[in-house]
Every structure is written in C-alpha cells, then in structure tokens.
NUTOR-100516 format. One record per atom (N, C-alpha, C): atom name; residue number from 1; residue in three letters; x, y, z. Coordinates in Angstrom, 3 decimals. Layout:
// residues N
 sekol keza nuvo       xx       yy       zz
    CA  NUM  ALA        X        Y        Z
...
// end
This chain:
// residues 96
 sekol keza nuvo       xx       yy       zz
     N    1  UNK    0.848   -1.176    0.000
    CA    1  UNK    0.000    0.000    0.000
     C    1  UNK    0.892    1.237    0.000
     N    2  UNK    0.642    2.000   -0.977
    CA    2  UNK    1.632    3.301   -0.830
     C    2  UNK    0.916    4.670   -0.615
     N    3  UNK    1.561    5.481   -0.357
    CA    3  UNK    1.412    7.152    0.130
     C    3  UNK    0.701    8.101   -1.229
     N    4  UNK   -0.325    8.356   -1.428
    CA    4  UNK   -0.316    9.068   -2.785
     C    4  UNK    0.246   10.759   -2.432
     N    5  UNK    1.032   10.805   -3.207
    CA    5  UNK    1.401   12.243   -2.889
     C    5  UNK    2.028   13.280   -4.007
     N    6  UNK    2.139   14.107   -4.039
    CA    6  UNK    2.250   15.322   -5.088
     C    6  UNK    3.652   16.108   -5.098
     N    7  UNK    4.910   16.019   -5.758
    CA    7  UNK    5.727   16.719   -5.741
     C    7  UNK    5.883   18.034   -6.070
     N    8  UNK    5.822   18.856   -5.428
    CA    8  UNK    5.984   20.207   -6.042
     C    8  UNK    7.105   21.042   -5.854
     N    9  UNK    7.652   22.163   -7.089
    CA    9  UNK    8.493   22.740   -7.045
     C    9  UNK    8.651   24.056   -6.563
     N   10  UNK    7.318   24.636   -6.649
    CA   10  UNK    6.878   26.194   -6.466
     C   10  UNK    5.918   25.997   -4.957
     N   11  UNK    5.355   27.031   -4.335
    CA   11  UNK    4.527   26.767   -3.353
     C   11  UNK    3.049   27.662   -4.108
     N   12  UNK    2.059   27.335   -4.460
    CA   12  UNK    1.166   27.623   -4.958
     C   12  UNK   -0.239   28.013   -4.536
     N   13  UNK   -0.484   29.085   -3.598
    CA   13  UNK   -1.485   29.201   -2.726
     C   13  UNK   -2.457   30.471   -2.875
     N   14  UNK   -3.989   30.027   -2.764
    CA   14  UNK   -4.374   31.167   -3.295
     C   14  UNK   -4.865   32.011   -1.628
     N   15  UNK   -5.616   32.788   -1.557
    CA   15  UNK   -6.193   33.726   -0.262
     C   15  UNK   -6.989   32.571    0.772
     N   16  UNK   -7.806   32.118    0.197
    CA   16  UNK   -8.313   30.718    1.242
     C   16  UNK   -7.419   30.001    1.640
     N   17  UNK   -5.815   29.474    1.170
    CA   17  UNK   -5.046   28.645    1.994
     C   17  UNK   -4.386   29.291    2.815
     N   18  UNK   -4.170   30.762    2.871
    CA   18  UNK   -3.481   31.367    3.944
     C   18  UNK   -2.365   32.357    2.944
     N   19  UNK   -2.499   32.588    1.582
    CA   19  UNK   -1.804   33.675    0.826
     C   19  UNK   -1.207   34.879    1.790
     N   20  UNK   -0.064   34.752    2.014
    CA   20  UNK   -0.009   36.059    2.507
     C   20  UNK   -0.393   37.217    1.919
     N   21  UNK   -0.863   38.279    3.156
    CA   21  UNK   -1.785   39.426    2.978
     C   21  UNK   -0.614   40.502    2.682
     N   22  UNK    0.531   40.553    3.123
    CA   22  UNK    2.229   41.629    3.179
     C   22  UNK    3.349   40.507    2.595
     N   23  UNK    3.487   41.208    1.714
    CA   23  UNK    4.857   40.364    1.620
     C   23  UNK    6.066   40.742    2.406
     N   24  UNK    6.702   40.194    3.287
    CA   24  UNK    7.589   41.570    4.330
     C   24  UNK    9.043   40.151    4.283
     N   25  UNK    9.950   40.288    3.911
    CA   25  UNK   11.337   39.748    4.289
     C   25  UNK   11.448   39.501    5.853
     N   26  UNK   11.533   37.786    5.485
    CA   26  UNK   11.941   37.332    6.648
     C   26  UNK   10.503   36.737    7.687
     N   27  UNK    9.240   37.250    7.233
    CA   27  UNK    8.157   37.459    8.407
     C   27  UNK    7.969   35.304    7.741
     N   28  UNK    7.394   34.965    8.956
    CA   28  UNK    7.163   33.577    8.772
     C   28  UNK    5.379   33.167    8.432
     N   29  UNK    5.228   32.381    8.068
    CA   29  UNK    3.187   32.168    7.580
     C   29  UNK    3.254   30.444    7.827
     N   30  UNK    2.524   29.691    8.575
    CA   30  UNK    1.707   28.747    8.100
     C   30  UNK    0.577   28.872    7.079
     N   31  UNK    0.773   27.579    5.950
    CA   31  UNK   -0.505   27.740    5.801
     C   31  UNK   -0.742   25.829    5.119
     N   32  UNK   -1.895   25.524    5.289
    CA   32  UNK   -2.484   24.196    4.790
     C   32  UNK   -2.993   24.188    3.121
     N   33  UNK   -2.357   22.387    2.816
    CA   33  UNK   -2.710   22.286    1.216
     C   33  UNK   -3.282   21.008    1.663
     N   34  UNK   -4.366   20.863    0.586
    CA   34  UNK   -4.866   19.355    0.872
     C   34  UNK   -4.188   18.319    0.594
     N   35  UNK   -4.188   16.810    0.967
    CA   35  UNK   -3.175   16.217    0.308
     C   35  UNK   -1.882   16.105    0.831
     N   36  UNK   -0.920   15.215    0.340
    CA   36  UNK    0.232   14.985    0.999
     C   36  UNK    1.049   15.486   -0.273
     N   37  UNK    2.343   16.370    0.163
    CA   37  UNK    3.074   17.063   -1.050
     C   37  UNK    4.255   17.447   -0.247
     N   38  UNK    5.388   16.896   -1.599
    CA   38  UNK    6.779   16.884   -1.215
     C   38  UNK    7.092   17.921   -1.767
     N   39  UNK    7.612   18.805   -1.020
    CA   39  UNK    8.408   20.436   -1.509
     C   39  UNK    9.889   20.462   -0.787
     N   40  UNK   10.891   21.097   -1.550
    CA   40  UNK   11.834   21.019   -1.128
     C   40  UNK   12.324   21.904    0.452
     N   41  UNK   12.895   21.713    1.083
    CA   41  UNK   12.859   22.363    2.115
     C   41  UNK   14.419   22.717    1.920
     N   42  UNK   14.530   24.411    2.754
    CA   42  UNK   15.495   24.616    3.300
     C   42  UNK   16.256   25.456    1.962
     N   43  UNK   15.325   25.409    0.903
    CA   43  UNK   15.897   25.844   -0.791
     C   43  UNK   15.015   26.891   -1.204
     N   44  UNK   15.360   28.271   -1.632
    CA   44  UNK   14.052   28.847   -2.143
     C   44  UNK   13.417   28.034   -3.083
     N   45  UNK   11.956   28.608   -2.931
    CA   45  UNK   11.200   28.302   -4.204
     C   45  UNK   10.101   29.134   -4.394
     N   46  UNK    9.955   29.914   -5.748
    CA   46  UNK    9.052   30.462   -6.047
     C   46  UNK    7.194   30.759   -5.415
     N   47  UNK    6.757   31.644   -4.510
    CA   47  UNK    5.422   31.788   -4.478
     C   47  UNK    4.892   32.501   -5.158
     N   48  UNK    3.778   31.416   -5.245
    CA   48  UNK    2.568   31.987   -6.792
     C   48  UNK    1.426   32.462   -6.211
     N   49  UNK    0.756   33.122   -6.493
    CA   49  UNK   -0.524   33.176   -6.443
     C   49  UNK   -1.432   32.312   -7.087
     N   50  UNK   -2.874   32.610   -6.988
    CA   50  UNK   -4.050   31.386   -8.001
     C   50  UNK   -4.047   32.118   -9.143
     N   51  UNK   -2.881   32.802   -9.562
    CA   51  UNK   -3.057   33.268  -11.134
     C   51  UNK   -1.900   32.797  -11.879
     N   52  UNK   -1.117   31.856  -10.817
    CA   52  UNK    0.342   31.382  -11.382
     C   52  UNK    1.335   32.427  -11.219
     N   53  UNK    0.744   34.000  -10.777
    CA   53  UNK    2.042   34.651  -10.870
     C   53  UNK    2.948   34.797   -9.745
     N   54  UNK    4.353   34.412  -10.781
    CA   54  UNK    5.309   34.677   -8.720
     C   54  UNK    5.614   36.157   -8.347
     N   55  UNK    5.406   36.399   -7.153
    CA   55  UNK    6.039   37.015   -6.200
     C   55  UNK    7.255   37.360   -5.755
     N   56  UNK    7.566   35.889   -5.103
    CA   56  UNK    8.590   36.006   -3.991
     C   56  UNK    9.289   34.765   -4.080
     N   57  UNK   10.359   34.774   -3.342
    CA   57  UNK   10.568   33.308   -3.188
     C   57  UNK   10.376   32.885   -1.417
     N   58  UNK   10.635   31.913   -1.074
    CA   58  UNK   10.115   31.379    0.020
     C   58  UNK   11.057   30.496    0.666
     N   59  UNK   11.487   30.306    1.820
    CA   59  UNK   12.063   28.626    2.190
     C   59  UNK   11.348   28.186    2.851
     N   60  UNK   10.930   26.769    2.940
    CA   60  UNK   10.337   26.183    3.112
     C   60  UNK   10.652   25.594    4.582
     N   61  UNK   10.836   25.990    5.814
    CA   61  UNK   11.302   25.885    7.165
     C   61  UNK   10.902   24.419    8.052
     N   62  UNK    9.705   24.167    7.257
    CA   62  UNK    8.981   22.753    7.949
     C   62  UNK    7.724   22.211    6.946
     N   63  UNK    7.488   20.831    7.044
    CA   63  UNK    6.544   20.095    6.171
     C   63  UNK    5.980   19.138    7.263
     N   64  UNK    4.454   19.478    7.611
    CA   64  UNK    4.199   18.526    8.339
     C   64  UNK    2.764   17.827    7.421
     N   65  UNK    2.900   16.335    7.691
    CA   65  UNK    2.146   15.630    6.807
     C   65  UNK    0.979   14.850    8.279
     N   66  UNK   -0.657   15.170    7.966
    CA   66  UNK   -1.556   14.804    8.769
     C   66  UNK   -2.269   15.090    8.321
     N   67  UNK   -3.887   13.310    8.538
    CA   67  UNK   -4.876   13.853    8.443
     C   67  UNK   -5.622   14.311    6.650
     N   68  UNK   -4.632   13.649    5.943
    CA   68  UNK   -4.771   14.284    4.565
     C   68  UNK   -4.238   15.576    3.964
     N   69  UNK   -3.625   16.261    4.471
    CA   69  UNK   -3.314   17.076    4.288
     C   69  UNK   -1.960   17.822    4.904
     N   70  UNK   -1.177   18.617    3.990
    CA   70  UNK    0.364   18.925    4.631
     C   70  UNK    0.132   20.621    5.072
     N   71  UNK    0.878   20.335    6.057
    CA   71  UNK    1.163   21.728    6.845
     C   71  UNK    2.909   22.744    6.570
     N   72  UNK    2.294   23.586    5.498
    CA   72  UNK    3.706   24.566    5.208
     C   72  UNK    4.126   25.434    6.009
     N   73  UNK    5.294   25.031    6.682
    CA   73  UNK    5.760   26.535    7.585
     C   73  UNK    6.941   27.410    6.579
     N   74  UNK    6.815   28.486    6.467
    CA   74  UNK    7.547   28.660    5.448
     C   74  UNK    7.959   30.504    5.883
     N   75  UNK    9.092   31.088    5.026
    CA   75  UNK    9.669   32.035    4.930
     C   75  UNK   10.272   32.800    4.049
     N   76  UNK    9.750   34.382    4.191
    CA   76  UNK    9.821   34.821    2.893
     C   76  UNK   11.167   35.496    2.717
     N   77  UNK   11.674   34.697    1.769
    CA   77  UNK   13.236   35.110    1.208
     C   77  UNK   13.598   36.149    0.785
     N   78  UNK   12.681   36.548   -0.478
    CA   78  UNK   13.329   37.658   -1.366
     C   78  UNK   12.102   38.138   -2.056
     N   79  UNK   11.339   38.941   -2.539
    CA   79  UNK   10.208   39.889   -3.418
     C   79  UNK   11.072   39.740   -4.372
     N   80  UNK   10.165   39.806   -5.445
    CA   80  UNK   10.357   40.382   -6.721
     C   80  UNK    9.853   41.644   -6.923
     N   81  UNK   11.154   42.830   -8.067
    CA   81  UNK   10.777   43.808   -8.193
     C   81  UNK    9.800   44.021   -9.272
     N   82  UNK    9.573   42.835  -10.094
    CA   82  UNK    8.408   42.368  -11.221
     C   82  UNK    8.197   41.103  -11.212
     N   83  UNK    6.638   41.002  -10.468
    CA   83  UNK    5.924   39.834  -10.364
     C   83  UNK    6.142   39.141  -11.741
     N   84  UNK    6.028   37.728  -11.807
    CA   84  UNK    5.949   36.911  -13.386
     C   84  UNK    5.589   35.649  -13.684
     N   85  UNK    4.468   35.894  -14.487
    CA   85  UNK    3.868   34.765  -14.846
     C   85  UNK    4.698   33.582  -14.842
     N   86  UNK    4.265   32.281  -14.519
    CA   86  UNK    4.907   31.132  -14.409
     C   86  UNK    4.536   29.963  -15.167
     N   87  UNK    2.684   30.576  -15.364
    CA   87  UNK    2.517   29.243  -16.268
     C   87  UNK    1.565   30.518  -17.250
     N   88  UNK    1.339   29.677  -18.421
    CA   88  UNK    0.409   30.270  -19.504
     C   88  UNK   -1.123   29.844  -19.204
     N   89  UNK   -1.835   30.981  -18.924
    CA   89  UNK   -3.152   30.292  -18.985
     C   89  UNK   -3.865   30.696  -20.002
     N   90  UNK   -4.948   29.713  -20.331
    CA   90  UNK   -6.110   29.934  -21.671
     C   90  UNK   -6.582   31.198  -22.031
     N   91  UNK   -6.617   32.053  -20.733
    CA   91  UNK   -6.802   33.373  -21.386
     C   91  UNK   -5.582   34.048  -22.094
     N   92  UNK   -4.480   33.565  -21.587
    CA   92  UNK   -3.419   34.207  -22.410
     C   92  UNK   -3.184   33.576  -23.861
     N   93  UNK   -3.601   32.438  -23.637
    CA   93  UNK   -2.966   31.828  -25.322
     C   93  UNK   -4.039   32.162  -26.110
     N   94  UNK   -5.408   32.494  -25.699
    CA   94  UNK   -6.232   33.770  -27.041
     C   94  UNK   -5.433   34.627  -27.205
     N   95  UNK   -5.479   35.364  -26.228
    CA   95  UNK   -4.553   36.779  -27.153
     C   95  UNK   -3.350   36.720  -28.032
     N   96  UNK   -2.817   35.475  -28.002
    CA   96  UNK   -1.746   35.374  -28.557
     C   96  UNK   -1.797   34.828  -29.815
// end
C-alpha cells in the first residue's frame, strides 16, 4: 500500500489557503494544502498566487504531513521587483 502524494516545485497558494496578505522579508506564515506534497525544504522556491504569478521566493522551514493534508511553515526570502507569470493560462494563449 503506498502514500499518494504530489511533488511540487513552487509553493502555490491562493487567499483561502493562507496567501499572505504583506509580503515583508523574513516574516514567517503557516498555511495548509490538501493532500500529501513533497516540496523542497530549506531551498528557495518560487510563491505563486491562483493566477500562477510569482512574487517572492520562500524557504520552506517545515513540512508537516496529517490527516490528509500537509502543513507549510515557510519564509519569505526575497520579493520580486516584477511579479511573473509562471505558467500560460487559456486566457493568455487567445490573445496570442
């Protein structure tokens, strides 16, 4: 019997999982994803918003797995001085 679980590279969270409200260097956020998901810890990685666009980057300080669902403790590394799309969405590939 195995673990189903989700690798991810970016941390991807919209305002209902706990999006931070300030982006401020250094300030720390929990927040919950459903599901069990392997993110790298201790490495930046890109935060997105639910529009795919990044921000910031993040380290990832703790991963706790319960209950169905993983618990991100995490920390904000660095802002971007221009947010940027990460993935293409359907509204963008009309215009294009």
């Amino acid at each position: 019997m195995g673990m189903p679980c989700e690798i991810n590279n970016i941390l991807k969270l919209n305002p209902s999982q706990g999006y931070p409200k300030q982006l401020i260097i250094k300030s720390q956020h929990q927040v919950s994803k459903n599901g069990y998901r392997i993110v790298s810890v201790d490495v930046p990685v890109p935060l997105v918003d639910e529009n795919w666009v990044a921000h910031a980057d993040v380290i990832i300080r703790r991963l706790i797995w319960e209950k169905g669902e993983t618990i991100v403790i995490f920390e904000i590394d660095r802002i971007y001085e221009l947010p940027f799309s990460v993935k293409v969405t359907d509204a963008q590939l009309q215009v294009i």
